[in-house]
C-alpha positions as a Markdown table, in Angstrom:
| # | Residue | x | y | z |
|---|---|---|---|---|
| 1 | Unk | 98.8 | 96.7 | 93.0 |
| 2 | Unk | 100.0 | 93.3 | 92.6 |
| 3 | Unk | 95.8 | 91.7 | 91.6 |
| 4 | Unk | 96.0 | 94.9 | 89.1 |
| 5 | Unk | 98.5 | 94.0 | 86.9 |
| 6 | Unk | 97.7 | 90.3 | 87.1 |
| 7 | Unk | 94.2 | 91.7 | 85.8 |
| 8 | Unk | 96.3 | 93.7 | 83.2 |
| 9 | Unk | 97.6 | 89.9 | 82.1 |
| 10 | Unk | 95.1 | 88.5 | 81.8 |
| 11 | Unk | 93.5 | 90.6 | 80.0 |
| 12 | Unk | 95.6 | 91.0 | 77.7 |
| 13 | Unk | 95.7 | 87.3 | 77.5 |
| 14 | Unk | 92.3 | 87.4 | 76.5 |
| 15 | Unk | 92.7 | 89.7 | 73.7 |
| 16 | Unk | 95.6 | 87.5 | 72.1 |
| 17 | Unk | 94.1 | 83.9 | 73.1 |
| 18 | Unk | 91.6 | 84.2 | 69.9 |
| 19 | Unk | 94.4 | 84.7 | 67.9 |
| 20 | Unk | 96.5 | 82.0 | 68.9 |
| 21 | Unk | 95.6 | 79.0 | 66.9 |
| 22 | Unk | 94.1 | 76.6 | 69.6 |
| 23 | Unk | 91.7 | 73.8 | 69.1 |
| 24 | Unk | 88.3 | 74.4 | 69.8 |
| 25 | Unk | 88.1 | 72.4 | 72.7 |
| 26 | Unk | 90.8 | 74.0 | 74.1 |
| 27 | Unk | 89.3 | 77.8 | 73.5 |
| 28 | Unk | 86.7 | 77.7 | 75.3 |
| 29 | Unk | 88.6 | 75.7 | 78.3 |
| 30 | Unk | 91.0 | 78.6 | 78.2 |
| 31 | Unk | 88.3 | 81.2 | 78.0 |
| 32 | Unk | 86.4 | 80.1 | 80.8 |
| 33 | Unk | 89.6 | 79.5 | 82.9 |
| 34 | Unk | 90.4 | 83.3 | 82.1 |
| 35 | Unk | 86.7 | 84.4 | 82.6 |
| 36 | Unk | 87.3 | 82.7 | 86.5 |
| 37 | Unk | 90.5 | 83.9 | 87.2 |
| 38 | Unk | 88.9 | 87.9 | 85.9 |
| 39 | Unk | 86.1 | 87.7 | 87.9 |
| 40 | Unk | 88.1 | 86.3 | 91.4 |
| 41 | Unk | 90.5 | 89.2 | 91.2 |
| 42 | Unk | 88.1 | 92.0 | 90.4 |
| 43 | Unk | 85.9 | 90.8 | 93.3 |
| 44 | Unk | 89.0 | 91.0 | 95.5 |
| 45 | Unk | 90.2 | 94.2 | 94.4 |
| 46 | Unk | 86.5 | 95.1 | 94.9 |
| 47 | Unk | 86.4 | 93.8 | 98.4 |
| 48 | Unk | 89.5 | 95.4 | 99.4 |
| 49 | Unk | 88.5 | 98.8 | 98.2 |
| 50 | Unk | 85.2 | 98.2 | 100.3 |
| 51 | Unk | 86.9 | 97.0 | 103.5 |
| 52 | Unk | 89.6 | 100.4 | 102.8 |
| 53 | Unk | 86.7 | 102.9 | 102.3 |
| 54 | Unk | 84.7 | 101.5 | 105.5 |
| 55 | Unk | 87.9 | 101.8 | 107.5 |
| 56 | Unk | 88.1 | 105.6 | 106.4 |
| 57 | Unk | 84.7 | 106.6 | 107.2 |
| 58 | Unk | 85.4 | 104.7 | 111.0 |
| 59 | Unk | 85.9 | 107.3 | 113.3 |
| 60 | Unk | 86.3 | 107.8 | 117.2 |
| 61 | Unk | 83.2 | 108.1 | 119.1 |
| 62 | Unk | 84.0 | 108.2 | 122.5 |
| 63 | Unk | 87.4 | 110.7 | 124.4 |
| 64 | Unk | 89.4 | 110.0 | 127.1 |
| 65 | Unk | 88.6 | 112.3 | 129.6 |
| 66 | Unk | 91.6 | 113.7 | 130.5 |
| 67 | Unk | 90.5 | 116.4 | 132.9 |
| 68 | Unk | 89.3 | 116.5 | 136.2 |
| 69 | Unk | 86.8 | 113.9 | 137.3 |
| 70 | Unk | 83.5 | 114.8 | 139.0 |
């Protein structure tokens, strides 16, 4: 939950960084940064949710045989 609502951030930091008066240069340095630090933490959350929804479908294919042995 943590990633999401640094995703939610930054964001949101996205929406306001237009508005905030920066030079330029310093835009598109920030937009960029932003773009990077989006796209790492919605691969991991991808990833993760991946790695959870293999672990799910994982099941037991062999028993114990707890019975008599022949």
């Amino acid at each position: 939950m943590r990633k999401a609502r640094i995703l939610l951030i930054v964001g949101i930091w996205v929406t306001v960084l237009s508005y905030l008066g920066f030079p330029y240069a310093w835009k598109d340095v920030l937009f960029t940064l932003s773009g990077l630090v989006l796209v790492y933490f919605s691969y991991t959350i991808h990833k993760e949710s991946k790695d959870k929804e293999n672990r799910e479908k994982t099941f037991e294919n062999f028993k114990e045989n707890e019975g008599e042995n022949l």
